[in-house]
N, C-alpha and C positions, 0 to 999 in steps of 0.2 A: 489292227489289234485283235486275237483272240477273245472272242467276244460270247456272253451268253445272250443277252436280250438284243441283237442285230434285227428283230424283228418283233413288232407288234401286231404284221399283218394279221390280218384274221380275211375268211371267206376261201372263194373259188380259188384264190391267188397264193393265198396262204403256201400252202405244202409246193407249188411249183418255183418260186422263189432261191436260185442257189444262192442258200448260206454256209457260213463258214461250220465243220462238225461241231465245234462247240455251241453253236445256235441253239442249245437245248431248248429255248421256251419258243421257237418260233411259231409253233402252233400249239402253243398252249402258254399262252400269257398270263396266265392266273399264278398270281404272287405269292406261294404259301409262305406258311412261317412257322416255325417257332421259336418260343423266345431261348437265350443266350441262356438262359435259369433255365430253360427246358420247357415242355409245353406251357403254352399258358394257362395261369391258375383259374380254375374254375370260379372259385371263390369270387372273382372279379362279377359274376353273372348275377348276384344280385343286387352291386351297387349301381346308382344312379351317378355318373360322373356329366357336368357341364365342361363344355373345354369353348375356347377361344385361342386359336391356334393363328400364327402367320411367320411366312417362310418368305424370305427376301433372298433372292441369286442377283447378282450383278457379275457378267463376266466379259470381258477385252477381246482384243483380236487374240486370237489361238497362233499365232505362225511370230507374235512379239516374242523378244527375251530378255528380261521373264517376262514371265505371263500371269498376273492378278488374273484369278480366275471364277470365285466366289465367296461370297462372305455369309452365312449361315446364319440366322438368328431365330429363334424359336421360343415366344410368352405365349403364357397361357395361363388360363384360373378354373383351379379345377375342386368341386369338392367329395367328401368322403376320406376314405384310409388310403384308398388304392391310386393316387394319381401318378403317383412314379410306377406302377404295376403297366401303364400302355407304353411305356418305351419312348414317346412323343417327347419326355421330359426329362429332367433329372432324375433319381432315385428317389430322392425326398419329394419332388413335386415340383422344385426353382426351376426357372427358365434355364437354356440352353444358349449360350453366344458361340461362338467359334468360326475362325476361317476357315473354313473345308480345304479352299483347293489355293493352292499359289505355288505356281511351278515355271521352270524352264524348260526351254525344249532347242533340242540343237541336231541339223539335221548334217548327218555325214556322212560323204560314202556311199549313199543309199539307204543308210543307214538313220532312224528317228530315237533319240537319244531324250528323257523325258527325266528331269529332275526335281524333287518336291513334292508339295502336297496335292493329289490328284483323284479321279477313277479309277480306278482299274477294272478293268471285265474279264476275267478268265472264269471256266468253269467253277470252281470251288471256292476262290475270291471273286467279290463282284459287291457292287455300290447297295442291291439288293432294296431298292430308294422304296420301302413302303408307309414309311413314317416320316415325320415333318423333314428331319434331316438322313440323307441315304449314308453310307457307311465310307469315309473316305480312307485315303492309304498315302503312306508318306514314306517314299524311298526312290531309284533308281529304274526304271524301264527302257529296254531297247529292244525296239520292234523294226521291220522294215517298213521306208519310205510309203511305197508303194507296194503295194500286192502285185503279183506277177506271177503266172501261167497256175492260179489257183491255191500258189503256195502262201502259208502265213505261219510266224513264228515270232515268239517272243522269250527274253531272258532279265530275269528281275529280279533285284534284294528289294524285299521291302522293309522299313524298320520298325514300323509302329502302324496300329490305325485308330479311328474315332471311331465309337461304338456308335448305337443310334442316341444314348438317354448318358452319354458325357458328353462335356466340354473340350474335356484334353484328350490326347494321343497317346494312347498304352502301348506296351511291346504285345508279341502276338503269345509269346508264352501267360502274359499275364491274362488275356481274352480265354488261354484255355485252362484258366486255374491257379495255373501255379506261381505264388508268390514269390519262390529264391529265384527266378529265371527273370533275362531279360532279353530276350531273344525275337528276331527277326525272323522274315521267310524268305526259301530260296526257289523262287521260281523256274521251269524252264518247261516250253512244250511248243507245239508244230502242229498244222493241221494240214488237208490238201484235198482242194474241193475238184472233182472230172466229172464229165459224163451223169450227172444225177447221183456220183457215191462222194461221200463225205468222210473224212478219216483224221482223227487226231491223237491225241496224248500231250497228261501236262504230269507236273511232278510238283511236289510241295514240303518241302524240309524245313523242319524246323526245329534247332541242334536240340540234346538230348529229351526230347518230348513226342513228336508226334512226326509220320511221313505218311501223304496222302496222296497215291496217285490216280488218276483219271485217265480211263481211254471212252471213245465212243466211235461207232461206223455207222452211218445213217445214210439212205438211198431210198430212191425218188425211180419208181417205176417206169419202164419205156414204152406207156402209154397214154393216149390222154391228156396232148399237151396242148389243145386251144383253150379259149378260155373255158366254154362254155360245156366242156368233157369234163369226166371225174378224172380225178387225179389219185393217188396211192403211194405214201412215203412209211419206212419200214426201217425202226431204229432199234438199237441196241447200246446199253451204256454199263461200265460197273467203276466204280470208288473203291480204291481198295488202303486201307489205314491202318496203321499199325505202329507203336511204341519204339521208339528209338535211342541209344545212345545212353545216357544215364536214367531212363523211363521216369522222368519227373510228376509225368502227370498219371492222375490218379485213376487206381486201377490197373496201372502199369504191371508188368508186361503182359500184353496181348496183340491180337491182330482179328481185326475185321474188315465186312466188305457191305457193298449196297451192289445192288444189281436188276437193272431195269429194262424192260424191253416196251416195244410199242408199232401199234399200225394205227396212221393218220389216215381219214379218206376226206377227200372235199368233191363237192358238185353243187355250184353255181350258189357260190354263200353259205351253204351247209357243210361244216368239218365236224366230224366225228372219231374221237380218239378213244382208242384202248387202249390199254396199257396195265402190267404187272412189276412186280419188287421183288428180293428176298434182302433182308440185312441177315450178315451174318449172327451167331447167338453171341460169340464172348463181350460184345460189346454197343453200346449206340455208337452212332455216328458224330463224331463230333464237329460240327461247322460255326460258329461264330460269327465267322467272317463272308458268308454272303447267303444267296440263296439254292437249294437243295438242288443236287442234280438231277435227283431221279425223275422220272417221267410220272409217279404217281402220286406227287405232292399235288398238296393243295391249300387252303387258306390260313388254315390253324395247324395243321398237321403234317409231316412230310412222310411220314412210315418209317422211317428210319431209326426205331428204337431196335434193339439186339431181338434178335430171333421172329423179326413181324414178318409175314407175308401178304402180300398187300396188290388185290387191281383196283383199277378206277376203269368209269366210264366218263366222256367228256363231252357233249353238243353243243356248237355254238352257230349261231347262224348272222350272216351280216346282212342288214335290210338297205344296202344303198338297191339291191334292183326293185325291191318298191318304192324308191323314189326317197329312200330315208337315208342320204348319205352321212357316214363317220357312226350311223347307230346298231348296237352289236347287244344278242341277248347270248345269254351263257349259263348252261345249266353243270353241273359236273358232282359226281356221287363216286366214294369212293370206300374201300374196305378193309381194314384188315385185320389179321389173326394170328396168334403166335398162344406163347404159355407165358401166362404174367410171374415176373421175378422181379422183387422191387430190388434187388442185387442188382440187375444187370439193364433190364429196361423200368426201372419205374413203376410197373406195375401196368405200363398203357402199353399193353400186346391186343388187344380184342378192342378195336375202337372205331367208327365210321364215322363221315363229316358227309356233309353238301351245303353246295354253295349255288348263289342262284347270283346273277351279275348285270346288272344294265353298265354301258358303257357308250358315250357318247363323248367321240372324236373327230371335229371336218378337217379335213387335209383343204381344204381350199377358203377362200374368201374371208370375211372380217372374222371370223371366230376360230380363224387357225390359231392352232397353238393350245386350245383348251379341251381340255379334258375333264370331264366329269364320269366318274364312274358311282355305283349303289350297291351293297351285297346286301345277302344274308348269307348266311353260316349256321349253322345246326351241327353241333362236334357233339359224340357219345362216347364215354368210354367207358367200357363194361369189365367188373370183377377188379376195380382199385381200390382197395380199402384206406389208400390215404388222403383221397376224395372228396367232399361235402358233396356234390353233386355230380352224377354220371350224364349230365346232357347241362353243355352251353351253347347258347343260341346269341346270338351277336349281330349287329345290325350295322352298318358304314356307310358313310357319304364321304369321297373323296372328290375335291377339286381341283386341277393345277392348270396354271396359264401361264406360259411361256412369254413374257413381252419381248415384243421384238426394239431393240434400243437402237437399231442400227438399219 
């Protein structure tokens, strides 16, 4: 499957790893966000919210048909105004129940035929799992079997998905707005991995509203391939979007783009990333539906309001060679600048973030499966006047553990 997050590696190993070109976060797993309403509200920065959160998966063998695949449940108690404001929730604040995923899967021909409620990972769709429940999709995929001599490809209707903070399964026109629409997406893209270069393209239609398509070329220098050498991988990506068909959605008609480049280096646990943006000005970017392509996203912020220009810097370093295996620190600072129009981007063109990350993952022994990660976050956004506050600071403890039932 066309996949974004194929990798969580981090270190020396990271950038040598062939993955598939859409692997955009392979070495840069930091999950940014912003919310579906657009960034997150500031406002939120001076309540004190308690939460009590718990997330139950149960899933079968993958190769049954069908296939029970998970069952979603998510209580919580929270107080102040704002508890529907984290996404964890409902809108008003009520828990969350829902089945995420129960699907069939039929293999033919060579051919893997996937029906129902499911993941999907493509660049600009994707599960994007940063809150209690990740983003699920409910339609048709066929992918191949097997991958073979680097090739991968997939073609999809989807008809509906689950946000993070609903219950039920909306169309994809209603995620972007618009109310008279009910409208699905029309998937299709290919990638092809050789030689250390990576090459794809997807495409995203969705009838008279929005068509989003994606290329990206990313390669891995012909140096420096034992472990204990620096390595050097050197990407390029752009989204390009634009108004289709009867332009239902608002602000219609226009076209825009995102466009990111990037050099990763690694040497013996230390990876260090650059990376640059430009969005086009007529409009933001609109994604919904998973997490941001560009290369210089980051926790709260992706740069992808209309007219931003935007680099980051990224270090992250993995301590298994002192002895501290599955623990990773992560520093990343990032910038950007444009001309504030609350027309067109909001108001947030001049705005920087940094994140700081502890992350502890063993791939082996009694604690596999668990993940603990810690941020902080410092977002600024300079010259918005519809604002209360130009600096939120934000602090998370994330848990997850995988039980193994089987």
């Amino acid at each position: 499957m066309i996949a974004t997050n194929g990798s969580r590696r981090s270190g020396a190993n990271a950038c040598r790893t062939r993955l598939p070109s859409f692997a955009i976060r392979s070495c840069t797993p930091t999950a940014g966000h912003t919310s579906r309403r657009g960034p997150v509200r500031l406002q939120q920065a001076g309540g004190v919210h308690h939460r009590r959160l718990a997330r139950v998966s149960v899933g079968l063998s993958r190769r049954r048909f069908p296939t029970p695949r998970r069952a979603l449940h998510d209580a919580a108690s929270l107080c102040e105004s704002f508890a529907g404001e984290t996404e964890n929730l409902a809108a008003d604040g009520d828990q969350i129940t829902t089945l995420g995923q129960i699907n069939g899967r039929l293999n033919l021909a060579g051919q893997e035929i996937t029906a129902g409620r499911q993941l999907v990972r493509t660049p600009y769709i994707n599960p994007y799992d940063i809150r209690m429940i990740p983003l699920a999709f409910e339609g048709v995929v066929l992918a191949p079997e097997h991958r073979r001599s680097g090739l991968d490809y997939m073609a999809s209707y989807l008809t509906r998905y689950k946000p993070w903070d609903q219950g039920g399964f909306i169309s994809f026109s209603e995620g972007l707005g618009i109310a008279e629409s009910d409208e699905g997406v029309l998937i299709t893209g290919a990638s092809y991995s050789a030689n250390g270069w990576n090459i794809g393209a997807s495409n995203y239609w969705i009838k008279d509203s929005l068509n989003t398509a994606y290329g990206e070329i990313d390669y891995l220098l012909p140096f420096g391939n034992d472990d204990d050498g620096p390595s050097v991988r050197a990407g390029v990506n752009i989204l390009d979007q634009r108004t289709v068909g009867a332009d239902l959605i608002a602000g219609a008609p226009y076209e825009t783009y995102q466009a990111s480049a990037r050099i990763v280096t690694s040497y013996r646990g230390l990876v260090l990333t650059g990376a640059m943006s430009k969005t086009g000005d007529a409009a933001d970017i609109q994604k919904p539906f998973g997490y941001s392509t560009s290369y210089t996203a980051l926790v709260v912020t992706n740069f992808d309001q209309a007219d931003v220009q935007a680099y980051l810097v990224r270090l992250s370093y993995d301590l298994e060679r002192l002895g501290l295996e599955g623990v990773r620190l992560e520093a990343a600072w990032g910038k950007g600048s444009g001309t504030p129009d609350l027309a067109t981007n909001g108001g947030f063109a001049d705005q920087e973030e940094l994140d700081l990350r502890f992350v502890y993952e063993p791939h082996r022994g009694k604690l596999q499966g668990l993940r603990v990660e810690v941020e902080y976050i410092d977002w600024q956004v300079f010259d918005n006047p519809t604002l209360p506050s130009d600096d939120l600071d934000q602090f998370r403890a994330i848990v997850n553990y995988a039980v193994p039932l089987l």
